[in-house]
C-alpha positions in Angstrom: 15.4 -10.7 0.1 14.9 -7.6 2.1 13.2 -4.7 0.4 16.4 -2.6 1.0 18.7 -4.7 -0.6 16.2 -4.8 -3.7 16.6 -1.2 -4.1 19.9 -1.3 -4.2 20.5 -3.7 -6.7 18.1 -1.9 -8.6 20.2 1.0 -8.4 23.0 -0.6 -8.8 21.7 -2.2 -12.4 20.5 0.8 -13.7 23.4 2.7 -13.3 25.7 0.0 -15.1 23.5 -1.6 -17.8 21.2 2.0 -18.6 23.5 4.0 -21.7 21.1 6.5 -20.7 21.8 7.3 -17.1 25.4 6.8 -17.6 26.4 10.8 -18.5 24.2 11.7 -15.5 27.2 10.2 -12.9 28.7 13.8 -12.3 25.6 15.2 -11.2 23.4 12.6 -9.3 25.4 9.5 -8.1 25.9 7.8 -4.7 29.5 8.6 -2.6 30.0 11.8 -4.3 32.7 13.8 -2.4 30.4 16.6 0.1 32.5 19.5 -1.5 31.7 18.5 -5.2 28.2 17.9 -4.6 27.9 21.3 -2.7 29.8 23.2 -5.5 27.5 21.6 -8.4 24.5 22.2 -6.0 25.4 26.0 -5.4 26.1 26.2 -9.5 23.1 25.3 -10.1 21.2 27.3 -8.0 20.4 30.3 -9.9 18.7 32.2 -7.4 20.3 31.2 -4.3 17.3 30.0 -2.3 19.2 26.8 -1.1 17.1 24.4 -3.0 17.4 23.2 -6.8 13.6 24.0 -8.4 13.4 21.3 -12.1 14.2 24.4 -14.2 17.4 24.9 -12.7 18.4 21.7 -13.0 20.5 21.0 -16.4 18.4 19.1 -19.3 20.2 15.6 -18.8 20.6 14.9 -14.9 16.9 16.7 -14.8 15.5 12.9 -15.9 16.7 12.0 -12.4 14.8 15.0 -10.8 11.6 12.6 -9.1 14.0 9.9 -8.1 16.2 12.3 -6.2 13.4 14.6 -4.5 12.9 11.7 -2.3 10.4 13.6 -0.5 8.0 15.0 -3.7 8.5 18.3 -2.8 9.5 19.8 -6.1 12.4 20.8 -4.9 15.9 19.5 -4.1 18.3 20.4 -1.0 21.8 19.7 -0.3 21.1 16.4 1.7 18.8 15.5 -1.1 21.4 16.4 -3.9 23.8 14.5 -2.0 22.5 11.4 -1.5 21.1 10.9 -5.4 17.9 9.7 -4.2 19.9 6.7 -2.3 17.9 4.7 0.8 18.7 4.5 4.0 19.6 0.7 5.7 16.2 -0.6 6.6 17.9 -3.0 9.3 19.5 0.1 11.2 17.2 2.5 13.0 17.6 6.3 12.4 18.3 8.8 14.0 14.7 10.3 13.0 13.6 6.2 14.2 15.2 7.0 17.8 13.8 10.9 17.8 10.1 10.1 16.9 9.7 6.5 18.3 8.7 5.8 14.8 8.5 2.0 14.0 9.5 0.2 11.0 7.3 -2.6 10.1 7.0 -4.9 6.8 4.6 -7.0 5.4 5.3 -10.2 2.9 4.1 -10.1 -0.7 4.4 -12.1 -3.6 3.5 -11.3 -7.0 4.7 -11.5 -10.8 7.7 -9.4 -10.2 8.7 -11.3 -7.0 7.1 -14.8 -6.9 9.1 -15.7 -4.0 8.1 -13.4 -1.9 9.6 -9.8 -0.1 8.9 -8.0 2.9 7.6 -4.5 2.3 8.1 -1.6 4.5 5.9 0.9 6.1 6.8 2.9 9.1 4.5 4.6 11.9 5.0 7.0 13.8 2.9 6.9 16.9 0.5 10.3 17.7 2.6 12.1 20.4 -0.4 13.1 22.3 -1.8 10.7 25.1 -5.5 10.5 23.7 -7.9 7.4 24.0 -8.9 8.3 20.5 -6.0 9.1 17.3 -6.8 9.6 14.1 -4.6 7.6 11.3 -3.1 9.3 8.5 -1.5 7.2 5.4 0.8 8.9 3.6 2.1 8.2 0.0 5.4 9.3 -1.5 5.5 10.3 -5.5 7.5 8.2 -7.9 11.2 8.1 -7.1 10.5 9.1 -3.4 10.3 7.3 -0.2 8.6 6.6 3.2 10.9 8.6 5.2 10.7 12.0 4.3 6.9 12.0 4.2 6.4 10.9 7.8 8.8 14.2 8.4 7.0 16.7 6.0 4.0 16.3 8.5 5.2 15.3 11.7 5.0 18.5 13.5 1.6 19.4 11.6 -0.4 16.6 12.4 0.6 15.8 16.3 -2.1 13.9 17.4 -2.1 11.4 14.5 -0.9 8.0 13.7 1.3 8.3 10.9 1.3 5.6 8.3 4.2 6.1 5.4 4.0 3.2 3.0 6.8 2.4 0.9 6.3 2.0 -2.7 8.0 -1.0 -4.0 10.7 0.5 -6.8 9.6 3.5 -5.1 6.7 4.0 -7.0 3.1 3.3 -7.3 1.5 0.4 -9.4 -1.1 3.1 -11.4 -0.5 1.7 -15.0 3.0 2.1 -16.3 5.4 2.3 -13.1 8.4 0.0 -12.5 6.0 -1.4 -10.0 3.6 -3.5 -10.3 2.7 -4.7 -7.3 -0.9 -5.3 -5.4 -0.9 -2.0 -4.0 -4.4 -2.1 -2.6 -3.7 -4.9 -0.9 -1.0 -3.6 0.3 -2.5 -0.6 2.0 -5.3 -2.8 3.3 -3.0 -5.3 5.2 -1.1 -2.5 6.7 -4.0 -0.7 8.2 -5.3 -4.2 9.9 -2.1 -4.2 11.4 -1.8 -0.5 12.5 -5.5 -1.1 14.2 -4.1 -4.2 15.6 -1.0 -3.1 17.2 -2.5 0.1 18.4 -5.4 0.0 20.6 -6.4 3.8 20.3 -6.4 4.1 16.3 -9.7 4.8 15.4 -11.0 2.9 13.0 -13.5 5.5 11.4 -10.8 8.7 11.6 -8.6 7.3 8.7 -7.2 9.7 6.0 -5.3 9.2 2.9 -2.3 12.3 1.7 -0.6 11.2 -1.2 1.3 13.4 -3.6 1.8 12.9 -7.4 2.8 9.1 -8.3 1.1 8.9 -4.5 -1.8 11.1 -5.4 -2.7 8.5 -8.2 -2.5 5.5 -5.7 -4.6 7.5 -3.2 -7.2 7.8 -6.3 -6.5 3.9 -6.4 -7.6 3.5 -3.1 -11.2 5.6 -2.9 -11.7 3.6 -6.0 -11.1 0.0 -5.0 -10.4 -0.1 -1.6 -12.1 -2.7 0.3 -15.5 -1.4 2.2 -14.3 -2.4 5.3 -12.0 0.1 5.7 -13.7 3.2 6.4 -11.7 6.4 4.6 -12.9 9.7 5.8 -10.7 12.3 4.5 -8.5 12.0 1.5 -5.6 14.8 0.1 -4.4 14.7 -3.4 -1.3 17.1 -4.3 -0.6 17.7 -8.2 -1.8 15.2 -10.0 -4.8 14.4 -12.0 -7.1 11.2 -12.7 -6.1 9.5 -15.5 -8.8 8.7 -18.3 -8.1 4.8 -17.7 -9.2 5.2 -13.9 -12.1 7.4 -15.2 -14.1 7.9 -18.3 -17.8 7.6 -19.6 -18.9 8.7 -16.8 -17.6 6.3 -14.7 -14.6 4.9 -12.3 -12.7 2.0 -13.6 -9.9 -0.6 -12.0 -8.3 -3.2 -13.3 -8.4 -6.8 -13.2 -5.2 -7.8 -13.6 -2.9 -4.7 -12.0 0.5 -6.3 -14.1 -1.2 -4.4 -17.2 -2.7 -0.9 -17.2 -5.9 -2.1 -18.6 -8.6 -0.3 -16.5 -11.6 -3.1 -17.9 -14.0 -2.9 -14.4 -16.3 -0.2 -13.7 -16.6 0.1 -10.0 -19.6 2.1 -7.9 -18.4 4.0 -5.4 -19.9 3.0 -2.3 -18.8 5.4 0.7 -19.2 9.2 0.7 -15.9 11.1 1.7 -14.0 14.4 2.1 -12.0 14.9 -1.1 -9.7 17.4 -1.3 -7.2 18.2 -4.4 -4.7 20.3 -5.1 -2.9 21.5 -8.4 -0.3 24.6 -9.4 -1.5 26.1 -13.1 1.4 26.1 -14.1 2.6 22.3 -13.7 4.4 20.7 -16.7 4.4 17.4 -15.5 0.7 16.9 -15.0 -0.6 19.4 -17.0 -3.7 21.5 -14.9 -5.8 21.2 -18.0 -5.3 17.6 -18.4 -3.3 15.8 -21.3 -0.4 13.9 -21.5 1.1 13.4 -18.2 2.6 10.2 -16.4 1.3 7.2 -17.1 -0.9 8.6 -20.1 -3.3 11.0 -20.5 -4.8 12.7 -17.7 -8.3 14.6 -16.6 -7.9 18.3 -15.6 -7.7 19.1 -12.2 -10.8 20.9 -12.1 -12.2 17.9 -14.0 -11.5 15.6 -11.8 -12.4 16.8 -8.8 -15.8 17.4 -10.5 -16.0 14.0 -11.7 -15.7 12.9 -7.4 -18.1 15.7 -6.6 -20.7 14.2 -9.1 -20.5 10.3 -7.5 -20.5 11.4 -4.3 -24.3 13.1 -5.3 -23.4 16.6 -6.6 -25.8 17.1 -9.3 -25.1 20.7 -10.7 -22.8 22.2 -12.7 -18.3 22.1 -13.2 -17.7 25.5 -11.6 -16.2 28.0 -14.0 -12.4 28.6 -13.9 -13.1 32.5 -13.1 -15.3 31.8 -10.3 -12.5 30.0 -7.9 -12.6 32.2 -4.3 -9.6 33.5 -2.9 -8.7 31.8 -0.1 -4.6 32.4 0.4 -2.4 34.2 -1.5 -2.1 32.5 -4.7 -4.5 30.4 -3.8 -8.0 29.7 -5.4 -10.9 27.3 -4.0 -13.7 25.7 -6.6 -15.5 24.1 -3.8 -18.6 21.5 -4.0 -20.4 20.9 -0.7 -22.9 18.5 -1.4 -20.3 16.4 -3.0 -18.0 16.6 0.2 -15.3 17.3 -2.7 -12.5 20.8 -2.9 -10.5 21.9 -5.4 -7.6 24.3 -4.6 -5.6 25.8 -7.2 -2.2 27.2 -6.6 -1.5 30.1 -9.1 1.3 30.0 -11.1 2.2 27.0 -9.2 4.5 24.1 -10.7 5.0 20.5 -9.5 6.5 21.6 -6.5 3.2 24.2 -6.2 6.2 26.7 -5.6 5.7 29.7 -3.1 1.8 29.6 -3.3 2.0 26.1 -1.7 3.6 27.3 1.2 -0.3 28.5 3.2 -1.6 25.0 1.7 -1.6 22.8 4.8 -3.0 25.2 7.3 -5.6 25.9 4.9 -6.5 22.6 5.0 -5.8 21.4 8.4 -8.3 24.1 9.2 -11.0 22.9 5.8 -10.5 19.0 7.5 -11.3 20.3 11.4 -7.4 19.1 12.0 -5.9 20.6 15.3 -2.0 21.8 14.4 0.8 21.0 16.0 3.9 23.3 17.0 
């Protein structure tokens, strides 16, 4: 079955067998009429900045908020609000397809959920610079989101990359209690043996990992289990935490069967990379001082990154909350050098990191050595 079609259905079942999503039809649905959706859209937004933040959004079709900011933005536009988190037909290219010379590709798993077998999708888009030598960068939606809109989020920032967006199956990430639970890591692995294959000038030792909430958690996944032949160098976190399954006593955990969310291996870290995360203060969904968040209870932000600091050979001290450095507006850095690992918090900054996010990824193309695009 292709992977579109599965989505669909999914959809499709929710929305008639769910009680629950039922009263949210009026707000968040498929087909709804452009000049009702722009007039609930335009309600809604209290402060007429053209995008719908989650406070702004009304207590019942706010459940729906991740599923329809297919991009993990934190925020909602018009297209976004229009299209209730619906995915485009895999079989018909895009016009983005057609403008970027980006390449749809799938790969066939099989697993619990889908013991015949599916074809998964990732799509590349090729660096647009003619270079013997390109970087690759894998990108990783949040839960509810899709390939798409990551590939465009850094398109024109990171020019002279391959870009790699994976698509989560369900559109989320198997971290412990997702729709999905699908062998992710495997996943991940088979696609970049095919990027290296089909490209001649990926370099092998220039791969990074960007992944934001639900995709932050599988880019932990990765720089946990992630098989040593594929060489990570750089890896991007945006809002969201460890969880105390994938680390605790001291130690990083997997699982050995990924249908459960039993984290029952301890796993050695191996390689040594750049780690950078980033976290608003003020985020409700995963909390900045750890707790209860998605998928159970999380580390603190500055707790985890000094839990990466520490394995990768960082032997002092967690850096004090008042001694972050100013490095943007809004913007504080709790930096470990000798364990290749950065925290940046955003101040005041929610899910969506808000208006302090907006100086984020120069600030790190310049931390990571990246050149910018236009």
């Amino acid at each position: 079955m292709n992977v579109s079609k599965i989505f669909s259905i999914s959809w499709c079942w929710c929305l008639l067998c769910v009680p629950l999503f039922t009263s949210f039809q009026p707000y968040f649905v498929f087909g709804q009429g452009d000049v009702r959706a722009a007039g609930k859209f335009q309600t809604w937004d209290v402060n007429k900045d053209g995008v719908l933040t989650r406070e702004e959004v009304p207590a019942g079709p706010r459940r729906m908020f991740e599923r329809v900011d297919t991009n993990s933005d934190g925020k909602i536009t018009l297209e976004e609000h229009r299209s209730g988190g619906r995915q485009p037909d895999r079989n018909t290219p895009t016009d983005f397809d057609k403008k970027q010379n980006a390449l749809r590709c799938t790969i066939r798993q099989a697993w619990v959920q889908e013991p015949t077998g599916i074809e998964r999708e990732y799509i590349v888009r090729p660096a647009k610079n003619d270079t013997r030598s390109c970087p690759i960068t894998i990108l990783f939606h949040g839960n509810g989101g899709s390939a798409e809109p990551m590939i465009r989020n850094w398109d024109r920032t990171l020019t002279d990359h391959i870009l790699v967006a994976a698509q989560g199956y369900e559109n989320s990430w198997n971290i412990t209690k997702e729709r999905s639970k699908a062998p992710d890591v495997d996943f991940v692995e088979m696609i970049v043996e095919e990027v290296l294959k089909r490209y001649p000038q990926a370099d092998e030792s220039q791969i990074s990992l960007i992944g934001s909430s639900n995709g932050a958690g599988m880019v932990y996944r990765l720089l946990i289990e992630m098989n040593d032949s594929v060489r990570i160098k750089n890896a991007i976190a945006f809002v969201s935490s460890l969880t105390e399954s994938q680390y605790h006593d001291e130690q990083f955990w997997k699982r050995t069967d990924e249908t459960t969310s039993r984290y029952d291996r301890a796993v050695e870290l191996s390689e040594r990379r750049r780690i950078i995360t980033v976290h608003g203060s003020a985020d409700s969904v995963v909390p900045y001082d750890g707790g209860r968040g998605p998928g159970g209870a999380h580390l603190s932000a500055q707790g985890s990154a000094y839990a990466w600091a520490v394995a990768q050979g960082y032997r002092g001290d967690k850096r004090p909350d008042v001694e972050g450095k100013p490095c943007g507006e809004k913007l504080f850095m709790y930096d470990y050098p000798e364990g290749g690992v950065t925290h940046i918090k955003v101040l005041d900054g929610r899910h969506g990191l808000g208006p302090g996010g907006a100086s984020v990824k120069p600030l790190l193309v310049k931390m990571l050595g990246w050149s910018a695009g236009s």
